[in-house]
N, C-alpha and C positions, 0 to 999 in steps of 0.2 A: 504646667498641667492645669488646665484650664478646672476653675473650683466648681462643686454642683451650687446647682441656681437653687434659690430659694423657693421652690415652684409648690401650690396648692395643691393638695392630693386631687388624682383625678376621680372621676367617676368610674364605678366598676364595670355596668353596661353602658355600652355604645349602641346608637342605633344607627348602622351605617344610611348614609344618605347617597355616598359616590364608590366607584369602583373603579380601579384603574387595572386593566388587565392586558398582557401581550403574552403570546406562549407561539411555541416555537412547535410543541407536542400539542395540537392541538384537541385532541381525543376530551370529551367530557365538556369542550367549550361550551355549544348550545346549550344544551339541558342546564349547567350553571348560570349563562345567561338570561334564558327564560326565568329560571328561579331567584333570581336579582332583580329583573324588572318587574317580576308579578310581588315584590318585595316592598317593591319603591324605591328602587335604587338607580341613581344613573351610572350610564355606563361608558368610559372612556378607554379610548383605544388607539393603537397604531396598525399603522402599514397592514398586514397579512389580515392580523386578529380583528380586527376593525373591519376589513371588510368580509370575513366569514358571517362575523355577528349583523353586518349590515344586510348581509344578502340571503339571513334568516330571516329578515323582514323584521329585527329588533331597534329600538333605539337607542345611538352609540353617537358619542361626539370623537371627534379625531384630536389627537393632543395638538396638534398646529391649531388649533382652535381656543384650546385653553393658552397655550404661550403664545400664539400672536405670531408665530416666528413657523416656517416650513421645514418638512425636513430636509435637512442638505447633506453634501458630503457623502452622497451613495447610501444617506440611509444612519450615519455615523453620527448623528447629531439631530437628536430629538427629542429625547425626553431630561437629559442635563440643560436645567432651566427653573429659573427660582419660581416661576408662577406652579412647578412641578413639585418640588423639592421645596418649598415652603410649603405648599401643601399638605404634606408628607411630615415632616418634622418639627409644625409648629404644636407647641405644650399648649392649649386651646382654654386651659383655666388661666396661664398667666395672662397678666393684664397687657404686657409688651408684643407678647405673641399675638393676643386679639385684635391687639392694636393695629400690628403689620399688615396679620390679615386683610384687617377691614382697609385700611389708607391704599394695597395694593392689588385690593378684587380679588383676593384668593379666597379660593371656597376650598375646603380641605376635602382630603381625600380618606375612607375610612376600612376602607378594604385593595386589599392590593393582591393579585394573583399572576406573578414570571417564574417564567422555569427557564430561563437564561437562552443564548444561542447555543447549540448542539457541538461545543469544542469536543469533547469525549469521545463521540461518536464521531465526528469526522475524524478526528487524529486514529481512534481505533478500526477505521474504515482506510487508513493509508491514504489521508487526505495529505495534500502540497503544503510546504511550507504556506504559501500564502495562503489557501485553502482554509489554515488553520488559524492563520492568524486573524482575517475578516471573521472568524468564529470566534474570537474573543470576546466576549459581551460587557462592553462598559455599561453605558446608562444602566441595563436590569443589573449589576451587580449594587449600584450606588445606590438605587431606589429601594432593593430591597432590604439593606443598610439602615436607609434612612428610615423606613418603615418601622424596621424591627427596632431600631435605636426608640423611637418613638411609640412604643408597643402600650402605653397609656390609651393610647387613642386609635391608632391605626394593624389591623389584623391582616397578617404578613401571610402568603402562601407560595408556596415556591413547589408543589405538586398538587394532583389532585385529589390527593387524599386531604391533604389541609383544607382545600376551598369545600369540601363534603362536609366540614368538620364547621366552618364557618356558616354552610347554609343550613345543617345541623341546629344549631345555636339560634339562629335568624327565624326556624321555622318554630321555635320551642321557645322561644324566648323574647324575641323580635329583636334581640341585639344580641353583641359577643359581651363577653365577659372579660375581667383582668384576667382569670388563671388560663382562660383558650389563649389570649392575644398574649403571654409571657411563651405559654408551651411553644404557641408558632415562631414566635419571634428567637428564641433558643435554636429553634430548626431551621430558621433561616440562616441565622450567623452558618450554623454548621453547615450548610450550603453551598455560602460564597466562601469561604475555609479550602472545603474540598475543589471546589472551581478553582481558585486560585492555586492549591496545590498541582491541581492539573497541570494548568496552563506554565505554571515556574517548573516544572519537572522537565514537562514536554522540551522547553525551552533550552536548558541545561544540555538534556541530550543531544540539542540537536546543532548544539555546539563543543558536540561531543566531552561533555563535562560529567562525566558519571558521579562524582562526589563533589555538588558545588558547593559554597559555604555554606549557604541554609538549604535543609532538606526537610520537608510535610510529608507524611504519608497519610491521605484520608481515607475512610472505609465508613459502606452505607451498610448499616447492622442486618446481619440477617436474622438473627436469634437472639435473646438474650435466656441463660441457660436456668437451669435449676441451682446450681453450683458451679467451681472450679474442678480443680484437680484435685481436692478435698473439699466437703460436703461444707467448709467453714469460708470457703473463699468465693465469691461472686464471680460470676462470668458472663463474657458477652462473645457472640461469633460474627466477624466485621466479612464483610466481601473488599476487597479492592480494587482498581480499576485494569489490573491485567486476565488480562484473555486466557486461560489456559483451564483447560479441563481438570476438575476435580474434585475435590471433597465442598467448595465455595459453590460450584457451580452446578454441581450433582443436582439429580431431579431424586426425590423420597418416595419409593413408590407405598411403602407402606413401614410398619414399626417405629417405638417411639420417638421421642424427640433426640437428637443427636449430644448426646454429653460432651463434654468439654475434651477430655480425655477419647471419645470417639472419635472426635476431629481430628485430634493431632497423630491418632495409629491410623486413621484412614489415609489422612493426608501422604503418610510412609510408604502405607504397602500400595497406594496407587503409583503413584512415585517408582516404585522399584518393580513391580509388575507390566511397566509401561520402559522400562530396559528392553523388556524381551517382542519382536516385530511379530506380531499375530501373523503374517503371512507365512513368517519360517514355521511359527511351533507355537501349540498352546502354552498359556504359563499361566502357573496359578502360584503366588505370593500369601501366606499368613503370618500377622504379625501380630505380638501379642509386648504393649508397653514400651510401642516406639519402634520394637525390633523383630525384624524378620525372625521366626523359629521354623519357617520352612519355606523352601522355594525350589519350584522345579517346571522344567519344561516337556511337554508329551504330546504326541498323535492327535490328541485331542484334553477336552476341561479335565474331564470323569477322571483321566490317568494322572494328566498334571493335578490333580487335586489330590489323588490319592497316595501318589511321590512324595508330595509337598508334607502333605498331614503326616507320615510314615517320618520322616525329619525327627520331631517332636510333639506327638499327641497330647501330653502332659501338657503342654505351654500354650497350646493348641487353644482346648478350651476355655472356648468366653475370650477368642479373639477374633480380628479382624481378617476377613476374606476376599480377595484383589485377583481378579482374576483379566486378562487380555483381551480374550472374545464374550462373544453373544453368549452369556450363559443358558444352556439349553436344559431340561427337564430330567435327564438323566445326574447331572452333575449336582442339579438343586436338591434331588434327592440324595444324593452322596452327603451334601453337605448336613443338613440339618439331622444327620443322625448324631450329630453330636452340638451342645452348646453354644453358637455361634453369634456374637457380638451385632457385626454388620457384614454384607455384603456387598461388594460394590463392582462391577461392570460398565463397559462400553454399549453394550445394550443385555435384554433380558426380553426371552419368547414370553408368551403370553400363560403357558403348561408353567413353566416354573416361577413364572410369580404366584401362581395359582398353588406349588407344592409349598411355597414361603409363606403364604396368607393362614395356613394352620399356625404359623410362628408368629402369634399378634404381637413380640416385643424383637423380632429381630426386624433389624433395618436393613432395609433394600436399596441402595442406592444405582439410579443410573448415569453416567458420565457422559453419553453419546457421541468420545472421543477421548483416547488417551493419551496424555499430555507427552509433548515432544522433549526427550530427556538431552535431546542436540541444543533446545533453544534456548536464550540467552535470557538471562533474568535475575531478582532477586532475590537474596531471602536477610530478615530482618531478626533480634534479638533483644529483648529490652536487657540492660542493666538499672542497677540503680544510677540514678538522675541522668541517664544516657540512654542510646541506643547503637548496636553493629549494625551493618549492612554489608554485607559481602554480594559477589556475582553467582548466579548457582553453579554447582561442579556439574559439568557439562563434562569429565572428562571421561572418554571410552577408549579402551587399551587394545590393540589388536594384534595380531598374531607378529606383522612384521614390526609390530614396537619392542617386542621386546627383544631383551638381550640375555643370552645365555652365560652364566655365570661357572657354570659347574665344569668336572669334565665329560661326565653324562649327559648327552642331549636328550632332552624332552621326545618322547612319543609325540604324533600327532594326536592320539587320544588325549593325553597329559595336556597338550597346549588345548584342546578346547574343554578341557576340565579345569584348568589354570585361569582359563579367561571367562569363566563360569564363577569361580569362585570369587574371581576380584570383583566382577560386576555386583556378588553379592554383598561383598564386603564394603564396597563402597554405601551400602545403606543401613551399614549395622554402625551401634554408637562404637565409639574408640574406648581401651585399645580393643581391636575386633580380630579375632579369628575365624576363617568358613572352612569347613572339609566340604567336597565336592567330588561328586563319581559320577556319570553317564547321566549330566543336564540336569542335576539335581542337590541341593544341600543336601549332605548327611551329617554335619554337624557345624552348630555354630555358639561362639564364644564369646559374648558381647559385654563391653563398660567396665571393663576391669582397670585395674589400676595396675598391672602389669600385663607384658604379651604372653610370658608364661603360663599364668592363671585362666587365659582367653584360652591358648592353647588345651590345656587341660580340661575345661569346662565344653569345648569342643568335643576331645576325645571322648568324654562319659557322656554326651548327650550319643554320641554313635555307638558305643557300647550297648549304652541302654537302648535306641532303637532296634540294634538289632537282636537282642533279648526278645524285646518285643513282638517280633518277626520272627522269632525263632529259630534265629541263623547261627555257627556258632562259631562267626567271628566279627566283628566290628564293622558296621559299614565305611569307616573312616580304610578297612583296610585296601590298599592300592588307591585311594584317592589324592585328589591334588589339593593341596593348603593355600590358603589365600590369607596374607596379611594387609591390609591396608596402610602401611606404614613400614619402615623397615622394623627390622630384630636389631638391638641393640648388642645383643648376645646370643651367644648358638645354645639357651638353654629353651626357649621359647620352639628353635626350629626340634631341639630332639627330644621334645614332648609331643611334635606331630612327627617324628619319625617313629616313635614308640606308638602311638595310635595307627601308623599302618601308610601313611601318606608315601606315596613316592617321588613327588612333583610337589616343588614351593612356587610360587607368585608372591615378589613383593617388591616394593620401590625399589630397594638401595638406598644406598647415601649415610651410611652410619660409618661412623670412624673405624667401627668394627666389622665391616664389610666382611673382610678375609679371613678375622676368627668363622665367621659364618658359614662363608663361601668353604673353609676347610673341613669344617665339620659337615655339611653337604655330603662332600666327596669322600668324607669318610666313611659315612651310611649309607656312600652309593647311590644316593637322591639327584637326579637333575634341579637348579634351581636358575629360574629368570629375574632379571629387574627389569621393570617397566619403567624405571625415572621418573614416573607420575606417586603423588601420594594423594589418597582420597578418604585422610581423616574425617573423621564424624565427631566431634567431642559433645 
């Protein structure tokens, strides 16, 4: 391990004299440029950026200029070059560094502005193998490397926010300072970090290696929060580099800032509202602390939201609202008659953002597309000094998956209140119980540490709905059970035969199968296994 040098503290302002810049995102070049030469700064350049800046009528030297050498190799080989990279990295107080400098004509470089080649973008544009691979950016990763290594001297920009920040300092000051040229330099590592996470993911996959030895996951912050998940814990909200609509990618049309605890129920009930194809049926999803407390499908928002809420009103309030379609003015009225966290939609009319803007702390969010519950993806988990990574459960159960277990066969109403409830269940924590009657939860039993206690917690949430409603028998009665997991025991199934169920949905595969399967047949319930399980823990 190479020992630190005995190097003179630097000076704290810089006054840049050169600039070295190449950008691939050209946006904001000129007007930067301008504002470097009416500085006094020279300006150095390549290929594209060079001649943009040339044919603003500014003046720009071409780095073939400074190394003596052309570019070659399609472009591959131009700025790796010590007249470049001594520039860049020399400690400009030590005396061996001044030394080099001067013995090898190098004039240092004091500002540096790459935003690398566009591999992200092409890779998420379904670019070609090779496509992706000429999009690997060597040289701008080294330079900005060296830059930031050398952050005494040289102010590192790797967007354009940084270089605003630089001519910020320049216009105020007429130099950078150490704590601007440390902050950039901080932000560039993380940078080339996330670039190279890219690029070694990309790669991995594409050698079909879904869990290679080393795995990065990098994320550009979108928020950092007021808190965690308690008011004592610090929080930040990361975007990461896949595609998919939803709580990351949401537009805010209005209410506060998004809490920590927002994110992760929004994330849930978009997720499980995007089950259901806006073309079949409306669906509206509420969840409150990770977990669905209602869910239902209808004609249109207004009914599906009022199915939905009818579930569990209690749990209801001061929770999250996911609904499939374009939320329209009648339904935004439905909703805010009661306490409501966030909303969030594929789109939202102009009337009901307008009935939301009385509600200055409820959040509005739009998605402009709800995530594909078919596509392939991950989801991630820290432990201590680790992390999981699993593929996400993609799995959907259909009529001809399942298997009849019992010697009562299923109604066909039964089977799409069977396959109603699993879908539900699949987004509730483990162990998880859903009752289900005509496109709709009537009750659900979630995180328990027995299927019994899920079951039961089930059956008194549809009791007391239907108290509520004023009915006066249980909405759990004639509906279909969903277990996410098999019953270990038939005490679990005839705590939803006592609530009213006459149709079960659940894996199989317990030793105890045929305790089960008899007890079924003995309450006269049809029961299916799906062989899929779609715990939640």
């Amino acid at each position: 391990m190479p020992a630190a040098p005995d190097f003179p503290p630097a000076a704290d302002l810089v006054t840049p004299k050169r600039a070295l810049i190449s950008l691939s995102d050209k946006a904001g070049l000129i007007e930067a440029a301008q504002a470097l030469v009416a500085a006094g700064v020279e300006l150095i350049s390549t290929g594209g950026t060079r001649a943009a800046i040339d044919k603003a009528g500014l003046p720009v030297r071409d780095v073939a200029d400074i190394t003596g050498f052309p570019e070659m190799m399609d472009g591959r080989v131009k700025t790796l070059h010590p007249m470049v990279h001594g520039a860049l990295l020399a400690y400009r107080d030590a005396p061996d560094h001044a030394r080099a400098l001067s013995d090898h004509n190098i004039q240092p470089i004091d500002i540096v502005w790459i935003d690398l080649y566009p591999f992200e973008k092409t890779v998420a544009g379904g670019g070609a193998f090779e496509a992706a691979i000429e999009n690997i950016d060597i040289g701008g990763p080294a330079m900005i490397r060296s830059s930031a290594k050398n952050h005494p001297y040289v102010a590192i920009c790797v967007d354009k926010a940084g270089m605003d920040e630089v001519l910020a300092a320049i216009k105020t000051k007429g130099a950078t300072d150490m704590a601007l040229r440390k902050s950039l330099a901080a932000k560039a590592f993380a940078r080339t970090a996330a670039y190279d996470s890219a690029v070694s993911t990309w790669f991995a996959a594409q050698l079909g290696d879904a869990y290679p030895e080393r795995r990065t996951i990098a994320g550009a912050r979108l928020q950092t929060m007021r808190y965690g998940e308690n008011p004592h814990q610090s929080a930040a909200f990361y975007r990461t580099s896949e595609d998919r609509p939803g709580v990351a990618t949401a537009k805010q049309l209005q209410g506060k800032e998004l809490s920590y605890n927002n994110v992760a129920d929004t994330d849930a009930a978009i997720e499980l509202v995007a089950e259901f194809d806006p073309a079949s049926s409306a669906a509206c999803v509420i969840v409150k602390h990770a977990n669905p407390c209602g869910v239902a499908t209808g004609p249109d928002l207004i009914t599906a939201y009022q199915r939905a809420l009818e579930c569990d009103s209690v749990s209801a309030f001061g929770g999250i609202v996911a609904l499939n379609r374009r939320l329209d003015k009648a339904t935004a009225e439905k909703i805010v008659e009661i306490f409501t966290e966030v909303v969030v939609a594929p789109e939202v009319d102009d009337d009901a953002a307008a009935v939301f803007a009385a509600k200055k702390n409820l959040r509005l969010l739009v998605t402009g597309a709800l995530p594909d519950p078919l596509a392939k993806g991950e989801v991630f988990r820290s432990v201590a000094g680790g992390m999981l990574i699993q593929s996400r459960d993609t799995a959907r159960i259909a009529a001809a998956d399942l298997k009849v277990v019992t010697k009562r066969q299923p109604t066909p109403t039964e089977i799409e209140d069977m396959l109603f409830a699993f879908t539900v269940a699949k987004h509730v924590k483990s162990n998880a119980i859903v009752y289900a009657k005509e496109g709709r939860s009537v009750g659900i039993g979630a995180g328990q540490m027995n299927r019994r206690d899920s079951s039961r917690i089930a059956s008194l949430r549809a009791a007391e709905a239907a108290e509520k409603l004023g009915l006066s028998e249980s909405l759990a009665k004639g509906s279909a059970c969903a277990s996410e997991a098999f019953f270990p025991f038939p005490d679990g199934l005839l705590e939803a035969v006592a609530a009213g169920a006459t149709a079960v949905i659940q894996p199989g595969g317990s030793i105890g199968d045929q305790a089960v399967i008899d007890a079924a047949d003995e309450a006269g319930i049809a029961m299916v296994f799906t062989g899929t399980r779609v715990f939640r823990h």
